[in-house]
C-alpha positions in Angstrom: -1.2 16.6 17.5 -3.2 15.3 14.9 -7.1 15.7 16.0 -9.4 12.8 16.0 -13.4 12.4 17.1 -13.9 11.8 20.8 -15.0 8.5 22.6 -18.1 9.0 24.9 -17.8 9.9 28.2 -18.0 6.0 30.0 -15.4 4.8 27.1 -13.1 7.6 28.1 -13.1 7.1 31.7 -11.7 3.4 31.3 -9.2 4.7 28.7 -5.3 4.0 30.4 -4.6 8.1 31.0 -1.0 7.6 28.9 -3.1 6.5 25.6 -2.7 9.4 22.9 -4.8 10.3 19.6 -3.5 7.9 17.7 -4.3 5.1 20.2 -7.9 6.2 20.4 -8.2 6.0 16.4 -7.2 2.6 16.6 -9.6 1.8 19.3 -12.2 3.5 16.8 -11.3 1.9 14.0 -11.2 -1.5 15.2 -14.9 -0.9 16.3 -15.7 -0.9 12.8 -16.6 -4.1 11.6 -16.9 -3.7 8.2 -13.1 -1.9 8.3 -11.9 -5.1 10.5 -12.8 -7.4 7.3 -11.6 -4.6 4.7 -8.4 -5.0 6.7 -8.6 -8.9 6.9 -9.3 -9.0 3.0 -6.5 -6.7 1.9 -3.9 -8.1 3.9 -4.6 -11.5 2.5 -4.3 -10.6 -0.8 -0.9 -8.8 0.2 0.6 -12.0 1.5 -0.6 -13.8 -0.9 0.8 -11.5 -3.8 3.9 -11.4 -1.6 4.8 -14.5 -1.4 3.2 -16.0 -4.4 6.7 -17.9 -5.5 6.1 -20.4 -2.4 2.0 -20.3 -2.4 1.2 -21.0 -5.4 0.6 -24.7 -6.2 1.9 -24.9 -9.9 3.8 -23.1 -12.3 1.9 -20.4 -13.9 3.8 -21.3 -17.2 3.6 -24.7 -17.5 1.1 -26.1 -19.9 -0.9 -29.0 -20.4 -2.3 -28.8 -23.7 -4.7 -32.7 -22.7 -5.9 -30.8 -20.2 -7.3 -27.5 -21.4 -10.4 -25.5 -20.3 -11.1 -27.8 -17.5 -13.8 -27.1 -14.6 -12.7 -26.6 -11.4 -11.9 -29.7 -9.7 -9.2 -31.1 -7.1 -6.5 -30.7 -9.2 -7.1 -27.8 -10.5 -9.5 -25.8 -8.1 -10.2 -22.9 -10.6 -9.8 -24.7 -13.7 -7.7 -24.2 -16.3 -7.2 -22.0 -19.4 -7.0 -22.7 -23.0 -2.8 -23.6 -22.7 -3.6 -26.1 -19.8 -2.2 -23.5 -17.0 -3.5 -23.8 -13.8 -5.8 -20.9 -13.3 -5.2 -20.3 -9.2 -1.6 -20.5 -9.8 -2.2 -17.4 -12.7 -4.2 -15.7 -10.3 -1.8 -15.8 -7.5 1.2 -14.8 -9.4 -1.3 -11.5 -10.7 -1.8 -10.9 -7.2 1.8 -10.5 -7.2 2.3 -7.8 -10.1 -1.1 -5.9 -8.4 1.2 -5.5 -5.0 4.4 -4.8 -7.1 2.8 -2.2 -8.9 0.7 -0.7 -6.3 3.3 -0.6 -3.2 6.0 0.9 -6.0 3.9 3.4 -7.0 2.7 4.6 -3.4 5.8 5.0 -2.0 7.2 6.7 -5.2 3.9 9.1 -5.9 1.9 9.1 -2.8 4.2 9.2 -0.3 8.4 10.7 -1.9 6.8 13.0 -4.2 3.3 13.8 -2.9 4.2 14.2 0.8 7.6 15.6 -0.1 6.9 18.6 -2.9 3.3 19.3 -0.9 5.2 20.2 2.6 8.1 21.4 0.6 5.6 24.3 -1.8 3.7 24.7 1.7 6.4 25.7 3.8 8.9 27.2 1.6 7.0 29.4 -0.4 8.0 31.8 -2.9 9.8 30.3 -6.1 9.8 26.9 -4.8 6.3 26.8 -4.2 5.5 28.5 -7.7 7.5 25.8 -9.9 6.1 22.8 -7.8 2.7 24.3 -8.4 3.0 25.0 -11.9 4.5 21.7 -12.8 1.9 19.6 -10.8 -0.6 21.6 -12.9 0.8 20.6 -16.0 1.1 17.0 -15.2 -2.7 17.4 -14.4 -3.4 18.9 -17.6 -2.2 16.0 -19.5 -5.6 12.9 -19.6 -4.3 10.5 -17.4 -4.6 7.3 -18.6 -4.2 8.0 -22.8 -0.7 9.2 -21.3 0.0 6.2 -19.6 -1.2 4.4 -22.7 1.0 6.4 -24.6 4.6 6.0 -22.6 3.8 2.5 -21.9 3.7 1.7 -25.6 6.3 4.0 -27.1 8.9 3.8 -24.0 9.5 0.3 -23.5 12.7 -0.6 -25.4 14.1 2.1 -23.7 12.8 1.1 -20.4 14.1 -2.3 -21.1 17.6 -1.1 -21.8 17.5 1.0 -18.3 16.2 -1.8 -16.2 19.1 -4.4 -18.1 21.7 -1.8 -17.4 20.5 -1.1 -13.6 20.5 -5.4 -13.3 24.0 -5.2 -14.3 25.0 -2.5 -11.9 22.7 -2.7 -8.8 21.3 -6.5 -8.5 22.5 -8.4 -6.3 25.1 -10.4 -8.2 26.8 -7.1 -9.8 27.0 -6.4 -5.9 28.9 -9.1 -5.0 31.0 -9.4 -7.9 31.8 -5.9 -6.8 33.1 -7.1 -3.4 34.9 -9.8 -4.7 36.9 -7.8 -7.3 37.6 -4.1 -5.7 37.8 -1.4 -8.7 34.9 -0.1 -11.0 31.8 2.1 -10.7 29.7 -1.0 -8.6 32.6 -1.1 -5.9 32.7 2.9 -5.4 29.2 2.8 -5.1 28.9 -0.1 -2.1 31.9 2.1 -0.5 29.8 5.4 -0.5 26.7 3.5 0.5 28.4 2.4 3.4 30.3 5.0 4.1 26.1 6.5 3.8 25.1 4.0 6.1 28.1 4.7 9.0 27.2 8.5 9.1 23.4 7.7 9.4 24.7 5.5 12.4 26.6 8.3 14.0 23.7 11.1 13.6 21.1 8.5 14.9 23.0 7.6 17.9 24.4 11.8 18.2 20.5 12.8 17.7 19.6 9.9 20.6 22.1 11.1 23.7 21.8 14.4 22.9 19.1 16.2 24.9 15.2 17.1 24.2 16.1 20.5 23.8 19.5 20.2 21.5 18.1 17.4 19.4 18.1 18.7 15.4 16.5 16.9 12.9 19.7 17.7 10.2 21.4 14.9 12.4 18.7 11.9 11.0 19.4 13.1 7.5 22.4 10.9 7.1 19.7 8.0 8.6 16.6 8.8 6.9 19.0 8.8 3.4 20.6 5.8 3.7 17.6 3.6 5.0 15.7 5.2 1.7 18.4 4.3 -0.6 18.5 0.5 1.1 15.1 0.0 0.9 15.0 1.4 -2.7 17.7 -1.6 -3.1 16.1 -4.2 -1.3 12.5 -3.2 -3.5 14.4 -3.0 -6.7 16.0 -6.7 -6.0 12.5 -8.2 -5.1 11.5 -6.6 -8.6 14.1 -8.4 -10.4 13.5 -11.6 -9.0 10.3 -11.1 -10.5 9.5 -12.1 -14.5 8.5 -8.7 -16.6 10.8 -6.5 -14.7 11.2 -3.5 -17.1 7.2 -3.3 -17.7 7.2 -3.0 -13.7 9.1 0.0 -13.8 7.8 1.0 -16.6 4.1 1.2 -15.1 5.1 2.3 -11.8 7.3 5.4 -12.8 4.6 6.3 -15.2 1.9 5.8 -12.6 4.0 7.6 -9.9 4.6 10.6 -12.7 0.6 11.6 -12.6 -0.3 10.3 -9.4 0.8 13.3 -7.5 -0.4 16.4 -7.8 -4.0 15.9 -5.9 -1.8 14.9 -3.1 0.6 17.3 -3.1 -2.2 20.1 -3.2 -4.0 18.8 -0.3 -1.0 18.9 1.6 0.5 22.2 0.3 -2.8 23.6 1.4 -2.9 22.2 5.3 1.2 23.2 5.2 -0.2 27.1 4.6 -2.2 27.2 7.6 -0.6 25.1 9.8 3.2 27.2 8.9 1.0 30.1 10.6 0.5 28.2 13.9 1.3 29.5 17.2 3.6 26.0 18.3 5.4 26.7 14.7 5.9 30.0 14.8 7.1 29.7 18.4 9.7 26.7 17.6 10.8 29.1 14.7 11.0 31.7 17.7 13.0 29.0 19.5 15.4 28.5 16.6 14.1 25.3 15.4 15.6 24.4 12.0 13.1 23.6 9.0 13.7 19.7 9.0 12.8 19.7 12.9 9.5 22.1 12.1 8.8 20.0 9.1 9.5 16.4 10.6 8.0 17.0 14.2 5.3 19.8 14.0 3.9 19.7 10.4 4.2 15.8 9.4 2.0 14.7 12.2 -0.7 17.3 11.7 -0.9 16.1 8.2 -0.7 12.3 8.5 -4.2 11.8 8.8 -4.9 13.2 5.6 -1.6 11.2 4.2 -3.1 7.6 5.9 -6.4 8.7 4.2 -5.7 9.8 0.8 -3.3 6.9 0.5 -5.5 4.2 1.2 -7.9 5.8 -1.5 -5.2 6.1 -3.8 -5.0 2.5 -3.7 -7.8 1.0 -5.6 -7.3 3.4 -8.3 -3.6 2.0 -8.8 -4.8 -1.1 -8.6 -7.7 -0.5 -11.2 -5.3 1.4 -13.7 -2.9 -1.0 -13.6 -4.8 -4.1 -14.7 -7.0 -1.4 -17.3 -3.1 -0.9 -18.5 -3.2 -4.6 -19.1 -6.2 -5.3 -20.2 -5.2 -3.0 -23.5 -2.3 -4.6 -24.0 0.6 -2.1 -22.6 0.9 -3.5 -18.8 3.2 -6.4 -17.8 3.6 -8.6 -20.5 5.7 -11.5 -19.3 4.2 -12.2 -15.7 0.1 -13.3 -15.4 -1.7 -9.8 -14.5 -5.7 -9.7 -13.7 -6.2 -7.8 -16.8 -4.7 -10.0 -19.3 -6.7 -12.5 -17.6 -9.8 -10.5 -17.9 -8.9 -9.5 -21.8 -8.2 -13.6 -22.3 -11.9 -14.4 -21.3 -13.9 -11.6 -21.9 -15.3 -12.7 -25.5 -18.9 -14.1 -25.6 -18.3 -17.7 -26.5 -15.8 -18.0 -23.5 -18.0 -16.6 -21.0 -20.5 -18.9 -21.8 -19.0 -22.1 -22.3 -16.0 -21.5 -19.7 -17.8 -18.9 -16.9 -14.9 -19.4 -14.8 -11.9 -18.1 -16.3 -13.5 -14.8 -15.9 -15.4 -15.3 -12.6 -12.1 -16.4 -10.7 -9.8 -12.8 -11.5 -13.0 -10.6 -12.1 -14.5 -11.4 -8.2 -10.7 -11.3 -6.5 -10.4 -7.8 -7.9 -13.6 -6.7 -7.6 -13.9 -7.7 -4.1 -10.0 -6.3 -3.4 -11.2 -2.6 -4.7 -14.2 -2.9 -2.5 -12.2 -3.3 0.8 -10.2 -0.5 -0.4 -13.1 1.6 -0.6 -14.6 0.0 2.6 -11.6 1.1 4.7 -11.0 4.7 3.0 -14.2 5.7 4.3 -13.5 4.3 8.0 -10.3 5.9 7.9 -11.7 9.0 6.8 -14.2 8.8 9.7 -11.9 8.0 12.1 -8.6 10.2 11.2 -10.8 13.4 9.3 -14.1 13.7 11.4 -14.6 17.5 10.2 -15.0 16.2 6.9 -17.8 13.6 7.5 
């Protein structure tokens, strides 16, 4: 079980006796005040990026050339910007490509590739670990952000064409099409994912009635695969309905492509001691299959350090994303904090017109600061060794 600080003695003896490690944590964390607004304040900004199409008041392209460079007022409660646009309509819909872009790139670096090639090189070993190593180290070789510079500006037609031919394949018309008019690549597809989804049924329900001690973790494969590939679908729709949908994927598979290897390190490094366990090497004794030693001994030990290094991970994809587009190679098509930042940054703007870069400038400023604000509580609450 994962270890967390102890509660004193009085707070333990009015504790319900079934609570477990991870209850306690949450008791901790919630103690935290300043965590409890870090929360608040990044959850906001989530729903608010979220569902930006129905929030926002105007349409972020629609200008209103009369009415340019206004002051806040009724109307407009963050003014407007040199087109007429409505600057808290812009700013919502950036709040939108700052939780496309960070979410993407989490669950694509921090979590699939991170979590996955860090237990994998842990607990494997050998050549596996070797060629996971090596390649993470030449990825961290590379500068960071002159490389995403670099494939950002020099792969984008391409990108373009991929995300054009995966709209015509995977969105959610092509789907139905496919339905309507059996034949073709899309329709063989829908059959395997449901013929996908039908086996991940069947081991689910197999690996539920069977009993504690013949449960095997190769029988949620067929489960664990065909929820991924659905919620890959279901992300990949939401990023099409969106405006700029090639320079999303764009961003967030370069992102995801350095992002990493300081993850997978951390983890490959807990995997080496914990593989030498007495519980793991007595449910290898036991004939426990890898999945079921990876999936119920070794992914809980290292979740703290996943919940952790995740929620640090955050503000710096949120950061290099709008740096991205403040040079010009982010999204291009939807409103993005850094073009808003690039648009007023020049003297004569900040004077005259203080609020076009007050209004993104404080959101994002105060959005990394809650990021910060709850890596440290999580790190106090989930690592205390580190502290």
């Amino acid at each position: 079980m994962a270890e967390v600080p102890e509660l004193p003695a009085e707070d333990m003896a009015r504790l319900p006796a079934s609570i477990g490690p991870w209850g306690l944590a949450l008791r901790r964390l919630l103690r935290k005040k300043l965590a409890l607004i870090a929360i608040v304040a990044i959850a906001s900004f989530y729903f608010v990026g979220l569902f930006a199409p129905v929030i926002s008041p105007k349409d972020y392209k629609t200008t209103d050339l009369p009415n340019q460079l206004q002051a806040p007022s009724l109307e407009h409660p963050l003014g407007t910007d040199r087109l007429g646009r409505d600057l808290l309509s812009r700013v919502i819909w950036s709040a939108r490509t700052t939780t496309i872009v960070t979410v993407a790139t989490v669950v694509a670096g921090s979590l699939v590739l991170a979590v996955g090639l860090g237990m994998l090189s842990g607990y494997v070993g050998g050549k596996v670990d070797t060629a996971i190593m090596r390649s993470g180290e030449v990825f961290a070789s590379l500068p960071g952000l002159p490389m995403l510079i670099l494939i950002n500006a020099t792969m984008r037609p391409r990108a373009v064409a991929g995300v054009d031919w995966l709209e015509s394949h995977i969105s959610s018309d092509a789907l139905l099409t496919a339905l309507r008019e059996p034949g073709g690549g899309d329709f063989v597809f829908i059959a395997l994912l449901g013929l996908l989804s039908t086996a991940g049924v069947v081991g689910l329900g197999a690996w539920l009635l069977a009993g504690e001690d013949r449960r095997s973790g190769t029988w949620l494969m067929p489960a664990m695969l065909a929820t991924f590939v659905i919620l890959i679908l279901w992300a990949v729709q939401a990023i099409f309905a969106t405006p700029g949908s090639a320079d999303y994927f764009l961003i967030f598979g370069a992102l995801a492509l350095f992002s990493w290897v300081g993850g997978a390190r951390v983890i490959r490094s807990q995997v080496l001691a914990l593989r030498e366990t007495e519980y793991v090497l007595a449910a290898r004794a036991m004939g426990a299959d890898t999945w079921r030693i990876l999936g119920s001994h070794l992914l809980p030990n290292v979740s703290p350090i996943i919940i952790v290094s995740v929620s640090a991970s955050l503000g710096a994809i949120a950061g290099t994303e709008i740096a991205l587009s403040f040079l010009g190679v982010g999204v291009r098509e939807a409103p993005s904090f850094g073009s808003l930042i690039f648009q007023a940054s020049n003297p004569e703007t900040i004077n005259d017109y203080p609020h076009l870069l007050l209004a993104p400038a404080l959101v994002i400023a105060a959005l990394i600061f809650a990021f910060n604000l709850l890596g440290d509580a999580l790190n106090d609450v989930l690592t205390p060794k580190a502290r």
